[in-house]
C-alpha positions, -999 to +999 in steps of 0.1 A: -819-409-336-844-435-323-845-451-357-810-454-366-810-471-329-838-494-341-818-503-374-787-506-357-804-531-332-823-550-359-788-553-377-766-568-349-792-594-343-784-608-381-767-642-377-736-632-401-729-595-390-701-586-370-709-551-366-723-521-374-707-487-376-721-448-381-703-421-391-710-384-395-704-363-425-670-356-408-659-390-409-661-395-372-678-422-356-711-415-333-718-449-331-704-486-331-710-522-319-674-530-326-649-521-300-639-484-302-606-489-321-619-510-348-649-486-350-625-456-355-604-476-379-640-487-403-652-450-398-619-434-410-614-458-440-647-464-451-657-423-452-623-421-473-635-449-496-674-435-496-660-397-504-638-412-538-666-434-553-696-402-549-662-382-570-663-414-591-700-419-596-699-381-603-675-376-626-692-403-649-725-393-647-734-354-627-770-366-627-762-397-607-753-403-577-738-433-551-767-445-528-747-483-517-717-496-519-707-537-512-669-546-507-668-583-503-633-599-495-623-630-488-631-626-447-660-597-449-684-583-466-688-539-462-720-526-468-721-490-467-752-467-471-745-433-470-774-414-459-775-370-460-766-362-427-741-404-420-728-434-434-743-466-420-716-498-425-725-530-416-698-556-415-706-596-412-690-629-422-701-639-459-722-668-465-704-700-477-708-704-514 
């Protein structure tokens, strides 16, 4: 898992991010910058949220398939990848318009 280490180290340095979080394909996180409750909290909901848009992406087109989603709110911005085997989210303050 050294380069999901790397990433995850090359993330956290960004000025804006707050935090990164992986997930298995269970929904359970392996790994987190965020304190543990927080971590658990992003893992549980963002899995959730990752499993309905692949249904989603599905169910409009079988040939396609979700490879990012972005959630931007008024405090964060989510980026999710999932990846085959985890979901990477990365969490950070959006930039100022």
């Amino acid at each position: 898992m050294s380069e999901v280490e790397e990433t995850i180290r090359r993330l956290s340095s960004k000025k804006n991010v707050e935090g990164v979080v992986v997930v298995n394909q269970l929904g359970l996180m392996i790994r987190s910058t965020l304190d543990a409750s927080l971590g658990k909290q992003y893992a549980t909901l963002m899995s959730d949220l990752v499993r309905m848009a692949k249904e989603s992406v599905a169910q409009l087109d079988a040939q396609n398939e979700l490879t990012f989603l972005r959630i931007r709110t008024k405090k964060h911005e989510i980026m999710i990848c999932p990846e085959r085997e985890y979901l990477m989210i990365v969490i950070q303050t959006p930039e100022s318009s």
